[in-house]
N, C-alpha and C positions, 0 to 999 in steps of 0.2 A: 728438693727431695723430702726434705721433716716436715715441711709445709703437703706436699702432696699425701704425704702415707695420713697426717694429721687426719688429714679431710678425706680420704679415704676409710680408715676407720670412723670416724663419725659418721659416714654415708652407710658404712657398712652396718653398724649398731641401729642407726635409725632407720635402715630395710629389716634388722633382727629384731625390732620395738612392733614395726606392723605387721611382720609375719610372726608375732610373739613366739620365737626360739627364746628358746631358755640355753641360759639363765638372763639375757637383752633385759626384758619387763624388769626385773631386780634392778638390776645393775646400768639399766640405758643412763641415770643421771651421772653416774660418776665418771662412765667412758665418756659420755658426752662434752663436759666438762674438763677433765685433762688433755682431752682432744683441741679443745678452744684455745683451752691456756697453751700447749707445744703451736699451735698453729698460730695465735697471736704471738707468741715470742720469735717465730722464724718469720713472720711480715717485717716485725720491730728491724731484724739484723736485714733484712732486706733491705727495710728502708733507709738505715744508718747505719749499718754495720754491726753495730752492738746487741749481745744477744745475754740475757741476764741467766737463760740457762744454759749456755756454753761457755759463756765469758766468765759467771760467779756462779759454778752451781752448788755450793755450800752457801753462798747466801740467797741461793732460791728455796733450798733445801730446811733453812733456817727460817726463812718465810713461811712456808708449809706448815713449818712446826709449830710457830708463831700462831698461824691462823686456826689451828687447832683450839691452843687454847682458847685463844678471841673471841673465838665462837661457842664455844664452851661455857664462859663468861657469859654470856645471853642464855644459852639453853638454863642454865641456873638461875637466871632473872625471869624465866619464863616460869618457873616452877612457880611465882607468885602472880606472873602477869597473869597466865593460861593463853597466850594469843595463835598459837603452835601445838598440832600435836600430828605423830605419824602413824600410816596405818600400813598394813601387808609390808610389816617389815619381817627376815629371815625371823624363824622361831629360832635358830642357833645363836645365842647372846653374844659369841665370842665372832660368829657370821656377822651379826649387825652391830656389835660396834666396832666392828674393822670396816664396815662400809660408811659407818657414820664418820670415823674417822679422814677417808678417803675424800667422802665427799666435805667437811668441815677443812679439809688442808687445800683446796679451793679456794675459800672466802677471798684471801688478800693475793697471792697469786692474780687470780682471775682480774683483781680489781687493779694492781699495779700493772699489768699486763695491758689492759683495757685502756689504763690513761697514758700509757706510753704510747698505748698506737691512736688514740685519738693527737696526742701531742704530734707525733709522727707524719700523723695524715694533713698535719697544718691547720685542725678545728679552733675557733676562737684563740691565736695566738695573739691578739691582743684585746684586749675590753680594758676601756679608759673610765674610770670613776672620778667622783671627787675624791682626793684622799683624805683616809682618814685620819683622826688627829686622836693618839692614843695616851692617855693619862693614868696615872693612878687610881685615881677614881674608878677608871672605868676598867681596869682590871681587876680592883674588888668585887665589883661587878659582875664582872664574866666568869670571876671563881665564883662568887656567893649564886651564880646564873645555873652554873654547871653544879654546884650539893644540891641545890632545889630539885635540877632537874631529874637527877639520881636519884633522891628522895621520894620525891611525891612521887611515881609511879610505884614503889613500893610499898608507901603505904597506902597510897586511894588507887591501884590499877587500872579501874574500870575508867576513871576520869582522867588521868593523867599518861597510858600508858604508851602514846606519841612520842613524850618526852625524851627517853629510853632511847631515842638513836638522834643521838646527837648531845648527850652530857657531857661524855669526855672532851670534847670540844672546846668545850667553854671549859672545864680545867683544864687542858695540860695545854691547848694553846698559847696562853701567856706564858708558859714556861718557855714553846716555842720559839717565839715572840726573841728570847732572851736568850738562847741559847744553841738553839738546832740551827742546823747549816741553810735551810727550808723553813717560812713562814709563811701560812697566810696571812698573818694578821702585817707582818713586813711587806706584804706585798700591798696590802691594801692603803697602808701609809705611804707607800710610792705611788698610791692612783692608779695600780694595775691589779685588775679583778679577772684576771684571763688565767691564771693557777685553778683559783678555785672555782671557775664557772666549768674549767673543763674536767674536773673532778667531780663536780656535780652531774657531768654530762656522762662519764663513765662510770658513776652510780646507776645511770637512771639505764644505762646497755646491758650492765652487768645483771640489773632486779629484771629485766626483762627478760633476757637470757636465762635466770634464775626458775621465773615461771612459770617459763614456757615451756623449757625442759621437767618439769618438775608434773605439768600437769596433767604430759601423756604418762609418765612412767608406772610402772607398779604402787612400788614402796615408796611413797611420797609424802608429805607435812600440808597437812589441812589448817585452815585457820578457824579460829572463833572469834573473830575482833569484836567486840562490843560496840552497836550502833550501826556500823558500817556492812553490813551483813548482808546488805538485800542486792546491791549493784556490786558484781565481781567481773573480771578480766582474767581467765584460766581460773585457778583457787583462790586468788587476793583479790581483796575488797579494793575498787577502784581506787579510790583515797590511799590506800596503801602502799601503792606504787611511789606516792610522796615520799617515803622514809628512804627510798631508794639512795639518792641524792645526799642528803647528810650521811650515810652511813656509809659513802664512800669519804667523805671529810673525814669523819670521823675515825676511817680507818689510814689515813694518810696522816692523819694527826698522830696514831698512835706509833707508828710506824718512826714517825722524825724523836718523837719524844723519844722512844724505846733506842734509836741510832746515838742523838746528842750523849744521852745518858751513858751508853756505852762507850763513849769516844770520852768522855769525861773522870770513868772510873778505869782506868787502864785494867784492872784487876780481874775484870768480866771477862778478858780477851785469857787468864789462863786455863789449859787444860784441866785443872780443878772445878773451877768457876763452870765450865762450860759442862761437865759430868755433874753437876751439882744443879744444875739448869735442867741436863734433861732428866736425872731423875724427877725431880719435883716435880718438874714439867710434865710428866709424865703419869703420877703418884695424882695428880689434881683432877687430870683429865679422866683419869679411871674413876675417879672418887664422884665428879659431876657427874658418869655418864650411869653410877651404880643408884644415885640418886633419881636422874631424870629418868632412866629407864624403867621404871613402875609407875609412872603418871603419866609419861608424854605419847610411849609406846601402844597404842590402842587395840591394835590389832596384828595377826601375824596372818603371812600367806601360807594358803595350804595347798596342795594338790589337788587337783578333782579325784583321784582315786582314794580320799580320806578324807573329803567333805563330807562333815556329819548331816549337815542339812538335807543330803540326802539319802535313800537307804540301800542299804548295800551291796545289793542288786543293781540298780541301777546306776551308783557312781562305777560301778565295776566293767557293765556295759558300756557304757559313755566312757571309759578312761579303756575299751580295747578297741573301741571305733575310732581310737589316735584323739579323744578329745581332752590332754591332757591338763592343762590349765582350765579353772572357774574362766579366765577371758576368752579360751578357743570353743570351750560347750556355750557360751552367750552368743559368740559371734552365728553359732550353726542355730540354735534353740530361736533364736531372737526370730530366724527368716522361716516361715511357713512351709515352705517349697522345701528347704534340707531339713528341716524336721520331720516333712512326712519321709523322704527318705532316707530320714535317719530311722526312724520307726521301721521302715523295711527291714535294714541291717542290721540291728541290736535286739527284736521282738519286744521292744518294751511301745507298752500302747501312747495313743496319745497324749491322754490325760496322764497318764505318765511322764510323760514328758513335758509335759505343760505344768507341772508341779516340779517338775527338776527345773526347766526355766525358770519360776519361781521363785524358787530355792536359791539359785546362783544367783541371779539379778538382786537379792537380797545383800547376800555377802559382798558381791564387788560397790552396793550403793554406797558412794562415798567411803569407801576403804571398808565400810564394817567391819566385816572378817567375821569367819567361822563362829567364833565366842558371843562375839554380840549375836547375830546371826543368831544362833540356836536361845540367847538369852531373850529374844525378843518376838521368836516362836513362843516358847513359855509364858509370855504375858501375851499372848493370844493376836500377834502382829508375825503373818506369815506372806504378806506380799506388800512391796513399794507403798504399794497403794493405801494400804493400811496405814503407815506412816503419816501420810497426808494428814489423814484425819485427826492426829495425836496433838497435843500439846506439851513443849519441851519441858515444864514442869511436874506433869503428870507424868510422863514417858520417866521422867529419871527418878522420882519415888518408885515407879514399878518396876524399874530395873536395880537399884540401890535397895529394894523389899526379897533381894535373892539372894543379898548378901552385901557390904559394903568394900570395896577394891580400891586401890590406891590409885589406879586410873581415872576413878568417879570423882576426881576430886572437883574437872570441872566439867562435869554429866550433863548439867542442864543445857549449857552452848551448845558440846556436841550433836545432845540429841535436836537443837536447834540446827546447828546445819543439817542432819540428815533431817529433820519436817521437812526444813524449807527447800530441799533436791528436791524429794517429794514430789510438792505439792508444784515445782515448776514443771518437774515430768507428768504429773496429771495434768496441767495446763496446757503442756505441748500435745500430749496424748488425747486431749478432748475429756478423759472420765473423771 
């Protein structure tokens, strides 16, 4: 039954994504999402009886909470990397970071959920290695492996910022190693690589899943990765998909470290300790999200009946002919055929309409949104096409010349993914 309703509402959300009902386009990744995770945990008790959110849902729940901050932890590394940023998120701040939240209490969920049922399904339950043969030495090693790796993406980002998923690893592993119930590095001295090949493999479902959901929705996270820019799969740059893989280790990693450690300090397990946790826990999370949310946030979604990009006349018309959303006036504008009869219905002429096309194809190209939209009218760029022709360093002096925003901080990427949409839709388009 929790398995059918699961996947029932995700079916239901993903017919509300292409019939764009609102509020679905907002929201499709988070229901999406919770839907996976409730439907991967009733297969899990299917297949073994055991079910982590019926069995322990204070320690799923604790999970959740976990992956909030986890995540959070990166969005704050980002603020140096730049490799992430979101667009047509809710303008209500207190709207979008409860969404942020919702969908950040995902991350580990999803991915311990995902290796259980790969384990379940019986995938790689054994891989035989040589084993390893682990030393002192070479645990200085893996600590001195894992500050390097932490480091240098901090201070050289552009060169090093691959690093970044996969440092905790190489430190708190050998903690592991020494103390957690669970080891990779223990398994690997036994000659068995079937833990972590299948943790690598519910990385690599998870980032896809991550994606693919991510790259129909509205309010989504674009990337700017430096170098890898030109070949993508949904928003991420093919290569990308590599981090997938370590950054389920690494979340399994933190996971056993965070367990031994508590099993260790009996004192975590009191009611003090644990009100003491989620304040903090709580107080951090707000504190990253007061931070990233003026550089990462690019854009907010707006209604067609308050798009300034067009004039107001015409969003008014267009928003009583039911075309409520910038994505349902593209879907109708885009096709020749319901634009002239949309012209019948509204009296707005065709060039009229061919400039509100315009207009909106503007703001949805790559998230823009409204602000940039109108900022990039101002510097004399009022169709796609326009874009093309620009270059991402010139485009961001001309837009950083109307004023400098905390957004801008990395202007010139940005304005490089939207060139290079562009100039692939003039390519598709023939002009």
């Amino acid at each position: 039954m929790v398995l059918a309703v699961a996947l029932l509402v995700l079916a239901a959300a993903t017919a509300g994504l292409v019939l764009l009902v609102e509020p679905i386009p907002t929201w499709y990744y988070q229901v999406a999402w919770w839907s996976y995770v409730v439907a991967a945990d009733d297969l899990n008790r299917r297949l073994t009886g055991r079910s982590l959110l019926r069995d322990r849902p204070r320690r799923f729940l604790a999970l959740a909470a976990v992956s909030v901050l986890w995540w959070a932890l990166f969005e704050a590394i980002n603020l140096r990397l730049g490799n992430w940023y979101y667009v047509m998120d809710p303008p209500s701040r207190a709207v979008r970071w409860t969404g942020g939240i919702l969908a950040f209490a995902t991350v580990l969920p999803g991915i311990v959920e995902t290796l259980a049922l790969v384990e379940n399904l019986g995938l790689l339950r054994r891989v035989r290695v040589a084993p390893l043969r682990w030393t002192r030495a070479k645990e200085g090693a893996c600590l001195a492996l894992g500050a390097t790796s932490f480091a240098l993406p901090l201070l050289w980002p552009d060169l090093f910022f691959p690093l970044t998923w996969g440092s905790f690893v190489f430190l708190l592993e050998p903690w592991n190693r020494r103390h957690a119930r669970r080891s990779f590095l223990r398994d690997l001295e036994a000659g068995e690589a079937g833990p972590f090949c299948r943790t690598l493999l519910a990385g690599l479902v998870c980032g896809v899943l991550w994606e693919t959901w991510n790259f129909w929705v509205r309010s989504k996270w674009m990337y700017t990765v430096p170098v890898f820019e030109e070949l993508k799969l949904f928003e991420m740059p093919v290569v990308g998909f590599l981090g997938f893989p370590p950054f389920a280790v690494e979340c399994l990693v933190l996971l056993r470290f965070l367990g031994a450690w508590s099993e260790a300090h009996a004192w975590t397990a009191s009611r003090l300790a644990r009100l003491t946790a989620i304040v903090v826990g709580a107080a951090s999370t707000l504190g990253v999200f007061a931070l990233v949310d003026p550089v990462a946030v690019d854009s907010f979604y707006v209604p067609l009946e308050q798009l300034r990009v067009l004039s107001p006349p015409v969003r008014s018309r267009l928003a009583r002919a039911g075309l409520g959303s910038p994505e349902k006036a593209r879907r109708v504008l885009d096709d020749p055929e319901t634009r002239g009869r949309l012209a019948a219905t509204t009296g707005l002429g065709l060039e009229e309409l061919e400039r509100a096309r315009e207009g909106v194809a503007l703001v949805l190209h790559q998230g823009l949104g409204e602000d940039r939209a109108l900022q990039l009218q101002r510097v004399g760029i009022r169709r796609v096409a326009d874009l093309a022709r620009c270059q991402p360093a010139d485009l961001a002096a001309a837009l950083r010349a109307e004023g400098p925003q905390p957004r801008d901080r990395f202007l010139e990427r940005r304005a490089g993914v939207w060139i290079r949409a562009a100039r692939r839709t003039a390519a598709v388009s023939g002009r």
